[in-house]
ROBA-245619 format. One line per field, with one value per residue (C-alpha): residue number from 1; y, z, x. Coordinates in Angstrom, 2 decimals. Example, Ala and Ser with C-alpha at 12.3 -4.5 7.8 and 13.67 -1.06 7.14 Angstrom:
2
k c(1 | 2) .
yy c(-4.50 | -1.06) .
zz c(7.80 | 7.14) .
xx c(12.30 | 13.67) .
***
This chain:
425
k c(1 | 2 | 3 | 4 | 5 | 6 | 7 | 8 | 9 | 10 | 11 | 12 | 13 | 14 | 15 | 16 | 17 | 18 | 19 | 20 | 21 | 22 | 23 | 24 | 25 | 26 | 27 | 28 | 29 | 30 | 31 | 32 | 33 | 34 | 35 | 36 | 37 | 38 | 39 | 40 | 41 | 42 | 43 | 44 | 45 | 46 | 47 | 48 | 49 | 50 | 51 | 52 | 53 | 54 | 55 | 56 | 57 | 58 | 59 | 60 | 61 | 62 | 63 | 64 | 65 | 66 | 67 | 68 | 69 | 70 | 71 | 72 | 73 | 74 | 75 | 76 | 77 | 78 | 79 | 80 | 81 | 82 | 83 | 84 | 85 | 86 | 87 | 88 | 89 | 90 | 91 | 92 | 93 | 94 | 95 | 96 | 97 | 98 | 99 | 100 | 101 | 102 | 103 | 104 | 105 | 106 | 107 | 108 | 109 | 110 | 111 | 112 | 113 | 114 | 115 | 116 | 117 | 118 | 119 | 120 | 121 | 122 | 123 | 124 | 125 | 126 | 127 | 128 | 129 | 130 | 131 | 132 | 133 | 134 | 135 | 136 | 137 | 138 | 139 | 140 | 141 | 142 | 143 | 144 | 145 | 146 | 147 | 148 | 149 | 150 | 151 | 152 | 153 | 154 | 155 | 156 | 157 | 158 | 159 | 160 | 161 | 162 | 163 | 164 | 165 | 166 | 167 | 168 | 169 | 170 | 171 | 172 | 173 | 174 | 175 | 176 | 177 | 178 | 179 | 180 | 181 | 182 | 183 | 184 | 185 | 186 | 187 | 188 | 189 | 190 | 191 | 192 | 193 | 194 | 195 | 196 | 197 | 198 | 199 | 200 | 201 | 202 | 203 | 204 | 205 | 206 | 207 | 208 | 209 | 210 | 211 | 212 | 213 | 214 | 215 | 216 | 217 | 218 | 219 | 220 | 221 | 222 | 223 | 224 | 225 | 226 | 227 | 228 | 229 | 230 | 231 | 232 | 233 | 234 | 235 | 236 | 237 | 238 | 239 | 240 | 241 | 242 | 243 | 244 | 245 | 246 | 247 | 248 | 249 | 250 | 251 | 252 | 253 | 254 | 255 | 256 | 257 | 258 | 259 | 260 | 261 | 262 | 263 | 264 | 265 | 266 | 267 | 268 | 269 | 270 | 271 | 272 | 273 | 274 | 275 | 276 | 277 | 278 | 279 | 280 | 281 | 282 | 283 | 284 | 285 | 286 | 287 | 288 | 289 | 290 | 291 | 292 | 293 | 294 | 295 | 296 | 297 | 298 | 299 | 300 | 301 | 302 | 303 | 304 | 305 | 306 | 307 | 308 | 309 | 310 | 311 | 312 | 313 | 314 | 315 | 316 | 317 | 318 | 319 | 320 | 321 | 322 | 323 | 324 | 325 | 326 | 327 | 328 | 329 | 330 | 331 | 332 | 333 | 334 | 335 | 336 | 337 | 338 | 339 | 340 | 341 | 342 | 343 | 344 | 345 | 346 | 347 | 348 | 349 | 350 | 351 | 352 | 353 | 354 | 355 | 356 | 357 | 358 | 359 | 360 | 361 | 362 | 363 | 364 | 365 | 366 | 367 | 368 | 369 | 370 | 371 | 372 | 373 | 374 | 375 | 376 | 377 | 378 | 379 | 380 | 381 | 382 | 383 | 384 | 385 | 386 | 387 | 388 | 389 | 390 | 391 | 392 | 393 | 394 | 395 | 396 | 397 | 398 | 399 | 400 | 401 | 402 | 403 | 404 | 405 | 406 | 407 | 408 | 409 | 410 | 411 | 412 | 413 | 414 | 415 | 416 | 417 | 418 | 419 | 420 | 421 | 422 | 423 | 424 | 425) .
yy c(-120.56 | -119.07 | -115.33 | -113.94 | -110.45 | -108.24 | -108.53 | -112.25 | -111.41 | -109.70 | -108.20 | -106.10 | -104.99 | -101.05 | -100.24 | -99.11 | -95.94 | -95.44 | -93.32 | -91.56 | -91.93 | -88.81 | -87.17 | -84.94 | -84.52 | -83.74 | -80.20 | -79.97 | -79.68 | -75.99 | -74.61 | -74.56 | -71.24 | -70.19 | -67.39 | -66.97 | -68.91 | -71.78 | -72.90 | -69.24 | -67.26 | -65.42 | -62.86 | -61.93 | -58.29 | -58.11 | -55.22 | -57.64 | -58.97 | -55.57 | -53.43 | -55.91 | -55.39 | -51.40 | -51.52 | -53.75 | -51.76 | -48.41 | -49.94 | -50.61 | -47.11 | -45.97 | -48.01 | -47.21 | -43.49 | -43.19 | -46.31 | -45.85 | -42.45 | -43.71 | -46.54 | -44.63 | -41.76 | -44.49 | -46.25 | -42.85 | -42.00 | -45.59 | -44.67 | -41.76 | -42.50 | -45.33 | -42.49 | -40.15 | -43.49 | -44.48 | -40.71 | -40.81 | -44.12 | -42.47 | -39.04 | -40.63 | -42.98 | -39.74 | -37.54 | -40.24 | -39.77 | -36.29 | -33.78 | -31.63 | -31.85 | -30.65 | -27.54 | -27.04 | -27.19 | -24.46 | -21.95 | -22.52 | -21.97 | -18.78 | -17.72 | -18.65 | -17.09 | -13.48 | -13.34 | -13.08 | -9.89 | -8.09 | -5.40 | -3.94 | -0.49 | 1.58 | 5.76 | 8.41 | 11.85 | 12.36 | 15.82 | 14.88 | 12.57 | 12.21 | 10.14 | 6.82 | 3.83 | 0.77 | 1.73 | 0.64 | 3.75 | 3.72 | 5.01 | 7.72 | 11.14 | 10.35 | 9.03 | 10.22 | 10.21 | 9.26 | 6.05 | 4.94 | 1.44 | -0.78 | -2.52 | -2.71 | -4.78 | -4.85 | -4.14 | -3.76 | -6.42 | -2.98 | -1.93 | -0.12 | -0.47 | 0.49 | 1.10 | 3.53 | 7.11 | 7.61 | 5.23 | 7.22 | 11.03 | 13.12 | 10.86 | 12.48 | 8.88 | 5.60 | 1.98 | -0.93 | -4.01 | -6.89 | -10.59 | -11.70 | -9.67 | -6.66 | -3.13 | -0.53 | 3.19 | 4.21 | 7.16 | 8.32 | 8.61 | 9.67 | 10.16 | 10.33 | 11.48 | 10.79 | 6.94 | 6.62 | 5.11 | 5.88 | 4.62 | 4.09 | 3.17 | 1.05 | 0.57 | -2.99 | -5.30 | -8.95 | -8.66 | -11.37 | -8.52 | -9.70 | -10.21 | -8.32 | -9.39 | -8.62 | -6.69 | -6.35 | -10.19 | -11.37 | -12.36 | -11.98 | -14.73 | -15.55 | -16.69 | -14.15 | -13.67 | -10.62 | -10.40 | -7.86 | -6.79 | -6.72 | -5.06 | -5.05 | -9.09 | -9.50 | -12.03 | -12.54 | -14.23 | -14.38 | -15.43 | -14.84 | -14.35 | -11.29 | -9.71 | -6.91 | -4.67 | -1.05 | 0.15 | 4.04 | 6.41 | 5.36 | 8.82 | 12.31 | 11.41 | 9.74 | 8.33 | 5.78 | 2.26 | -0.07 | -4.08 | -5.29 | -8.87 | -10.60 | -11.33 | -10.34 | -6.87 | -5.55 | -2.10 | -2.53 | -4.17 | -1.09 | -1.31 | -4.87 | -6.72 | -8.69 | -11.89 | -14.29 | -18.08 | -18.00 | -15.23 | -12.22 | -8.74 | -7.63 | -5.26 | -2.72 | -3.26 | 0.44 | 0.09 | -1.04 | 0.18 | 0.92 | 1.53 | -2.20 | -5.19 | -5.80 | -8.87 | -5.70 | -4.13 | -2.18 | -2.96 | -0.44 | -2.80 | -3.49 | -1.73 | 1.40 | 0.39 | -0.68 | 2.80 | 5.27 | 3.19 | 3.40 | 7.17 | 7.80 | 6.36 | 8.21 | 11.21 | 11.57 | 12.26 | 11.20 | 13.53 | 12.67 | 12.87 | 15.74 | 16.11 | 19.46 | 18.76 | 19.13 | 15.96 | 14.36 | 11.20 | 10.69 | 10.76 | 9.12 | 12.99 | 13.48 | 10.41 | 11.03 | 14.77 | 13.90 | 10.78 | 8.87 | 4.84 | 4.42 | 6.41 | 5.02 | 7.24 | 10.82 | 13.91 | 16.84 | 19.77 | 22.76 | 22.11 | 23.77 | 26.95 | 29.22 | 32.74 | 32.07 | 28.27 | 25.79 | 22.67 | 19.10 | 18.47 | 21.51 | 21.47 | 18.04 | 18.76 | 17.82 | 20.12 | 20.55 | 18.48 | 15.62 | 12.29 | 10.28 | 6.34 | 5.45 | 6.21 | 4.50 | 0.84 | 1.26 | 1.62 | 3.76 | 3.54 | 6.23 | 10.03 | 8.55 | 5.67 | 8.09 | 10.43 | 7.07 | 6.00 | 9.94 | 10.70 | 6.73 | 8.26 | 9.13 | 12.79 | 13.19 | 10.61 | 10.86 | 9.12 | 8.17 | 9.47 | 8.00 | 10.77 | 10.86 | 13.82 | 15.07 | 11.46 | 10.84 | 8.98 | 10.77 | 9.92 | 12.46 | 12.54 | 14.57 | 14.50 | 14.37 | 17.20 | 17.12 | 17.57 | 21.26 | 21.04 | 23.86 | 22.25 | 21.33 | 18.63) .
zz c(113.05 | 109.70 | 109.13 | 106.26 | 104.33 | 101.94 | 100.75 | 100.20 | 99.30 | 102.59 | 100.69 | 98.36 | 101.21 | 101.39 | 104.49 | 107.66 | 108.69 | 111.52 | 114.74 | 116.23 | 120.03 | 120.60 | 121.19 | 118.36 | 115.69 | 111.97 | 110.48 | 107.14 | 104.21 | 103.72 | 100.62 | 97.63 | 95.52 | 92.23 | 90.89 | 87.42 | 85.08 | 84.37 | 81.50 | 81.21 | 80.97 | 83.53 | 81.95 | 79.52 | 80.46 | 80.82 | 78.51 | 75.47 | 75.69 | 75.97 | 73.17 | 70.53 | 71.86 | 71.72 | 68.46 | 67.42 | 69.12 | 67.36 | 63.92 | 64.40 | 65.43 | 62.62 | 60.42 | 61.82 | 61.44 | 57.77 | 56.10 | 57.66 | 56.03 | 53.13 | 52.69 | 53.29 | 50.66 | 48.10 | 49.51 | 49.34 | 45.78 | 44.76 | 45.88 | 43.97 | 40.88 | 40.96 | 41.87 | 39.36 | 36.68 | 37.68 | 37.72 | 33.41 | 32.78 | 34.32 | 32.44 | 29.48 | 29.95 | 31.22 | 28.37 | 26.09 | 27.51 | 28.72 | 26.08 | 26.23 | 22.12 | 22.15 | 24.36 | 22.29 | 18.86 | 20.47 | 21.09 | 17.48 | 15.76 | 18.29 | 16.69 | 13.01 | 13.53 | 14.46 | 12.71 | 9.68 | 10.29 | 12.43 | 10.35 | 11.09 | 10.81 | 9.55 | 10.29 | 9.18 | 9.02 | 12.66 | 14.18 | 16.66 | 15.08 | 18.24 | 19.82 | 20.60 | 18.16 | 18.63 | 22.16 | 23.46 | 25.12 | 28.66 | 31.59 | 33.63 | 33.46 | 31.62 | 27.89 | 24.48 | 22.52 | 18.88 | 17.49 | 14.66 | 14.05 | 15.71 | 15.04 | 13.92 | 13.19 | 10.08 | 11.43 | 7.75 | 4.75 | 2.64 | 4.28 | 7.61 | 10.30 | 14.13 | 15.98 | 18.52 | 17.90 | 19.45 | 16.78 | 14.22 | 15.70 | 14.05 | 10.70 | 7.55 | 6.09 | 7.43 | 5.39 | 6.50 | 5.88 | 5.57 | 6.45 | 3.09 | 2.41 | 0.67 | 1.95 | 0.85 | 2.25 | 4.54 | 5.26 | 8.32 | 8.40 | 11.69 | 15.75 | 18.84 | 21.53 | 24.29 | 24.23 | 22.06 | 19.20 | 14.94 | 12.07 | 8.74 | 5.76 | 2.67 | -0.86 | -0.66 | -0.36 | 0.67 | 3.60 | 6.53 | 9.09 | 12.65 | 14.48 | 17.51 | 20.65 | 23.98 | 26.75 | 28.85 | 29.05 | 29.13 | 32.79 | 35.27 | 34.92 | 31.08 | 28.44 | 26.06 | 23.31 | 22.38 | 18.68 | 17.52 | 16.22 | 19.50 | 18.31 | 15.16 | 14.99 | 13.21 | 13.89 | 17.54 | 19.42 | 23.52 | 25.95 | 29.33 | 31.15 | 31.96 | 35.35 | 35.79 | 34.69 | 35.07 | 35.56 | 35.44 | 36.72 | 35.32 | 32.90 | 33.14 | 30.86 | 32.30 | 29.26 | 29.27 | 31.32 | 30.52 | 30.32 | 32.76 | 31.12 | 31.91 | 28.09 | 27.41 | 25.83 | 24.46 | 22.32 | 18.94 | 20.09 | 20.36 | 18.25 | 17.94 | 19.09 | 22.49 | 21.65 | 23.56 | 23.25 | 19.83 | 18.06 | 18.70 | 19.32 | 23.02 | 23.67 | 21.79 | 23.31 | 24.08 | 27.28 | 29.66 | 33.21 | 33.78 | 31.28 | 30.32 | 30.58 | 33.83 | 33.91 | 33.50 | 30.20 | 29.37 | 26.38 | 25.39 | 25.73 | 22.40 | 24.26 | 23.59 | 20.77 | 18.46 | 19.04 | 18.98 | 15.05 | 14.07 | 14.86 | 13.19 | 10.61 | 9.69 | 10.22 | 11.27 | 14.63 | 18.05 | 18.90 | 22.38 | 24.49 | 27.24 | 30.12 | 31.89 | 35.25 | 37.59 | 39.49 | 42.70 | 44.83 | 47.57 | 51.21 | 54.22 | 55.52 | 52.62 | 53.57 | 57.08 | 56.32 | 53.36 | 54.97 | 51.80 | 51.87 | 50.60 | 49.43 | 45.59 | 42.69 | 41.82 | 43.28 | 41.29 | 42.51 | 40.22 | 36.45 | 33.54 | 32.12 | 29.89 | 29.16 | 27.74 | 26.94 | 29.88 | 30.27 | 29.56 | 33.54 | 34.06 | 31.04 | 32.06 | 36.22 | 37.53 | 40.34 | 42.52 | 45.48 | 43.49 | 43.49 | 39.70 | 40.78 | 37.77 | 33.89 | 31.68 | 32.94 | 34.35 | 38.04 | 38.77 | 41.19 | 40.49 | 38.39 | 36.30 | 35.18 | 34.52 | 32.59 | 30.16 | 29.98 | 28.98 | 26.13 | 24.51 | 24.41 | 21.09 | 20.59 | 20.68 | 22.57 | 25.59 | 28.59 | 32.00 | 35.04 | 38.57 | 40.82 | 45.14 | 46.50 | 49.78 | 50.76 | 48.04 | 44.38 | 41.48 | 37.61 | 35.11 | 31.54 | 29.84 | 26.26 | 25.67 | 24.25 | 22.05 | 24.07 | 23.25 | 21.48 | 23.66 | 27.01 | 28.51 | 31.19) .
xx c(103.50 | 103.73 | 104.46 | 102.15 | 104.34 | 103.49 | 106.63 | 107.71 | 111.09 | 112.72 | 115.45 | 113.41 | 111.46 | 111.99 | 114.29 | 112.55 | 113.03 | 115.24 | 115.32 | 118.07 | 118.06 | 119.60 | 116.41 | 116.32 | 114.28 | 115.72 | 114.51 | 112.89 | 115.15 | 116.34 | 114.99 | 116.82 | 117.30 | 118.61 | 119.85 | 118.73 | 116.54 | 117.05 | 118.67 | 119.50 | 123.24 | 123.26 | 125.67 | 122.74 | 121.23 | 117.56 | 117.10 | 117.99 | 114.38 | 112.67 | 114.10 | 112.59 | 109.29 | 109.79 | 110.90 | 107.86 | 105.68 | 107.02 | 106.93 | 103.38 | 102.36 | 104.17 | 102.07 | 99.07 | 100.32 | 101.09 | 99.83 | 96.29 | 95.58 | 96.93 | 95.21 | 92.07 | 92.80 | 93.52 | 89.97 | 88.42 | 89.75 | 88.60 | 84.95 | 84.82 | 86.17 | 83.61 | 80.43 | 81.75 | 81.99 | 78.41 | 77.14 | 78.90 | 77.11 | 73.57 | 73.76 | 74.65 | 71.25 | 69.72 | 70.60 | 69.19 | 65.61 | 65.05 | 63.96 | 67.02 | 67.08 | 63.80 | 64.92 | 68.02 | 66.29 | 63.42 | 66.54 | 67.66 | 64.01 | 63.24 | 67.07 | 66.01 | 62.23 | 63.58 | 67.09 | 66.16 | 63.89 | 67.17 | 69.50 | 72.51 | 72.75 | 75.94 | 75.48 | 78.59 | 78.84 | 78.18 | 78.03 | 79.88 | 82.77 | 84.88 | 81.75 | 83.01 | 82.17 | 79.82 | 78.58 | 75.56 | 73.33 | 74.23 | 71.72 | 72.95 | 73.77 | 77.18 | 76.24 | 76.46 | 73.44 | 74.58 | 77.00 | 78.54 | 76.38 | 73.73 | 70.91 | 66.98 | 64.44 | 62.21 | 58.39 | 57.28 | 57.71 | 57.95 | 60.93 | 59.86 | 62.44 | 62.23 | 65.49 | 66.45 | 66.98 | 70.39 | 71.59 | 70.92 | 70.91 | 73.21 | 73.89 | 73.73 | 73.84 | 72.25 | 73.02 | 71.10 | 72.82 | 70.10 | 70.68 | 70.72 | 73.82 | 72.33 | 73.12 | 70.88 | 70.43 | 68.00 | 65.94 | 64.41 | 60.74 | 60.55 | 61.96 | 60.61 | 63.43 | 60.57 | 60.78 | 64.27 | 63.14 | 63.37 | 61.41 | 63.16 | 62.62 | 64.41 | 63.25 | 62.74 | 59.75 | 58.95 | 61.41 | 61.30 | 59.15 | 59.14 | 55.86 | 54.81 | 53.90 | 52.71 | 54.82 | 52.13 | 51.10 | 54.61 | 55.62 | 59.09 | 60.90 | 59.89 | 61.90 | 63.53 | 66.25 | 68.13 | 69.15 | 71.99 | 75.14 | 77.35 | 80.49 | 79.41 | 79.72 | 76.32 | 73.04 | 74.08 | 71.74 | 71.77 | 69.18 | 67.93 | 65.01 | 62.91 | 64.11 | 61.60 | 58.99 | 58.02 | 61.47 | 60.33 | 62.77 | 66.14 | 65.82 | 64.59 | 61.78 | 58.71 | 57.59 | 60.25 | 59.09 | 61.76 | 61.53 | 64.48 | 66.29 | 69.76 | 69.97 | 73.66 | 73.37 | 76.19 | 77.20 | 75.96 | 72.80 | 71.00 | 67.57 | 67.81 | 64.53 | 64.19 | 61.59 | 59.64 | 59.69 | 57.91 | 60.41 | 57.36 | 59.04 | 58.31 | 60.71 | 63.46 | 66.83 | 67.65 | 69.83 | 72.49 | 73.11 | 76.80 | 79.77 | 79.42 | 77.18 | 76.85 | 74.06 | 71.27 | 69.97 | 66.84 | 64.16 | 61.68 | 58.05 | 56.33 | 53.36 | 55.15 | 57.37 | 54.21 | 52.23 | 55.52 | 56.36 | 52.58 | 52.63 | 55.88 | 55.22 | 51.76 | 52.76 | 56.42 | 55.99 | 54.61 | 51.28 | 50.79 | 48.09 | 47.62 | 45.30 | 46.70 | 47.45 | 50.08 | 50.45 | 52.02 | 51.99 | 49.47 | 51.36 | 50.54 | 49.85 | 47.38 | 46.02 | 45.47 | 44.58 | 41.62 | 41.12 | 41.87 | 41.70 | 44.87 | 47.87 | 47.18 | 46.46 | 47.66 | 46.72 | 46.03 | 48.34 | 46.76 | 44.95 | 46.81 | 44.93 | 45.87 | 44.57 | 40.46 | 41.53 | 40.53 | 42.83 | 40.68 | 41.19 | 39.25 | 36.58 | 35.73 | 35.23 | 38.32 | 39.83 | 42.79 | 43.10 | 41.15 | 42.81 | 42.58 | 42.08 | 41.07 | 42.07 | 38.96 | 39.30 | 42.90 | 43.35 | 46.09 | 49.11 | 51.24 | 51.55 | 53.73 | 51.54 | 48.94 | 50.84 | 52.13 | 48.41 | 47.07 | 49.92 | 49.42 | 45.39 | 44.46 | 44.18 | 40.46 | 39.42 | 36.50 | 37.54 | 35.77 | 37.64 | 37.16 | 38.60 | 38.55 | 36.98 | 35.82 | 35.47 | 33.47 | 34.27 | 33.08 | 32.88 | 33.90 | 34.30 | 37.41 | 38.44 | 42.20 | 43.49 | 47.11 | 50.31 | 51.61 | 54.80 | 56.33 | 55.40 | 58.57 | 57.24) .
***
């Protein structure tokens, strides 16, 4: 019988595997082991692979530590070169459109409106001559009241010109120099040491005279150039705006209600005019608070300026107005104690008599303890705003006053009466 094989060939037939008889059993193989890599020398230390990692790892914190920043400075520089290159191109564009031309050329016509109406005025022969030169008045108690120069403006095509009195006081000559290079002398027509200001008067006619305008209608915050001879350095022209009004109290006298401006004001620009946006006079540069321009000065308003030059020059000298009271401001005891609405007004201390000659606060029914609320159409605030308002009357003149008494508000009628010359308050 045949034999069937897998293997046809017996001798490539794998060998069978064979059994020992000895009753034992062969182990499995022991493992094998090595002891280092392979392919490796083992007389190569370990550390030689991990001190090029350290190194690589501290050169790239040390990039990150000083290139970083840098890069973002340079990035940062970069970005605003290229703002500050766009803001150029856009202001350039910008400047093209807006009216800033306009603005500038209105500065330059308000300059060559007034400038040609502003003088500069020489004095010598003081009484005084160790007085200091081209020194602008200065409020305080430490001032002198007379300099060598300063300015004025011409009010009058005939040759009237207002300045301030301390410029001239004490001169036994004045020259006016004149912006179209002529110098002629000047005399003075009048002074009023009340409110600081001087008329004078040159023989010339057809002058450039400035126009005046409106102190009272002109608000804070306004518009206004000062024009002057600043250390002497002729037909300066600064600007600013107007910082207050009202500012009583700065001097013993209580006529004196000063315009407040940042306009640089400097010594020699004392009598030169301050002007509004269309070259009108509003104010008479008089003052500057401190030894030196400090960002404040002081203008007399044209409300005072135009009636002290209109008086002077009729008749040399200021006749003021006088009612004959003694007056005080209303407290919040007189309130309470009268019962008063408010502590507005002025109360009437005592009226003014003199031996067989009744004061006009008496002949016209007013009385102590009253309190004035009313001058004519003018409420009043304060004494010293009534006082102003009585000596700017016309000597003369009947006026309605609305007084506070016992509760009650009365109308009386008083005519001013003019200031007596000897009446030291």
């Amino acid at each position: 019988m045949e034999s069937t094989s897998d293997y046809p060939d017996a001798a490539a037939a794998p060998p069978l595997p064979t059994r020992s008889f000895s009753g034992e059993i062969p182990g499995p193989a022991a493992p094998v082991t090595r002891s280092h890599p392979p392919h490796a020398d083992p007389a190569v230390s370990p550390l030689f692979f991990t001190l090029p990692r350290l190194v690589a790892v501290i050169v790239f914190w040390a990039t990150l530590h000083y290139m970083v920043p840098y890069l973002l400075e340079r990035y940062h520089y970069s970005a605003a070169r290229g703002r500050q290159r766009a803001e150029y191109e856009i202001a350039a564009e910008g400047l093209k459109t807006l009216p800033l031309d306009g603005l500038s050329k209105a500065y330059q016509m308000v300059s060559l409106r007034v400038s040609p109406s502003v003088v500069h005025i020489d004095v010598s022969g003081l009484e005084q001559e160790d007085w200091p030169q081209n020194i602008h008045r200065r409020l305080g108690p430490r001032y002198p009241e007379s300099f060598g120069q300063g300015s004025g403006v011409i009010v009058d095509p005939d040759g009237y010109i207002l300045t301030n009195q301390h410029v001239i006081q004490g001169a036994r000559s004045i020259s006016v120099a004149l912006s179209d290079g002529r110098s002629l002398p000047a005399q003075v027509i009048g002074t009023d040491t009340k409110t600081d200001l001087a008329v004078l008067k040159i023989r010339a006619s057809g002058l450039p005279a400035a126009e005046w305008g409106d102190s009272d209608a002109i608000e804070v915050g306004a518009l206004v150039w000062a024009v002057g001879s600043p250390f002497g350095l002729r037909s300066t022209t600064t600007s600013g705006v107007l910082s207050g009004k009202h500012r009583a109290g700065l001097t013993s006298q209580v006529y004196q209600d000063f315009l407040q401006t940042d306009a640089a004001v400097n010594p020699g620009n004392s009598g030169g005019p301050l002007v509004d946006a269309r070259g009108r006079v509003v104010g008479i540069n008089t003052a500057i608070l401190g030894e030196a321009y400090q960002g404040v000065s002081f203008a007399i308003p044209s409300r005072v300026a135009e009636h002290v030059y209109q008086r002077l020059r009729q008749s040399g000298y200021v006749a003021r107005g006088w009612l004959g009271v003694e007056l005080k401001e209303v407290t919040e005891e007189d309130q309470f104690r009268s019962g008063l609405p408010d502590t507005l007004g002025a109360w009437v201390v005592r009226c003014h008599d003199d031996p067989g000659l009744p004061s006009p606060a008496r002949r016209g029914g007013i009385q102590a303890g009253d309190v004035i609320v009313r001058w004519g159409d003018e409420p009043i605030q304060r004494p010293e705003q009534l006082i102003r308002m009585v000596a700017a009357t016309e000597v003369g003149t009947h006026v309605e006053v609305r007084v506070r008494r016992d509760g009650r508000e009365l109308l009386v009628s008083v005519e001013v009466a003019e200031r007596p010359v000897n009446l030291q308050s």
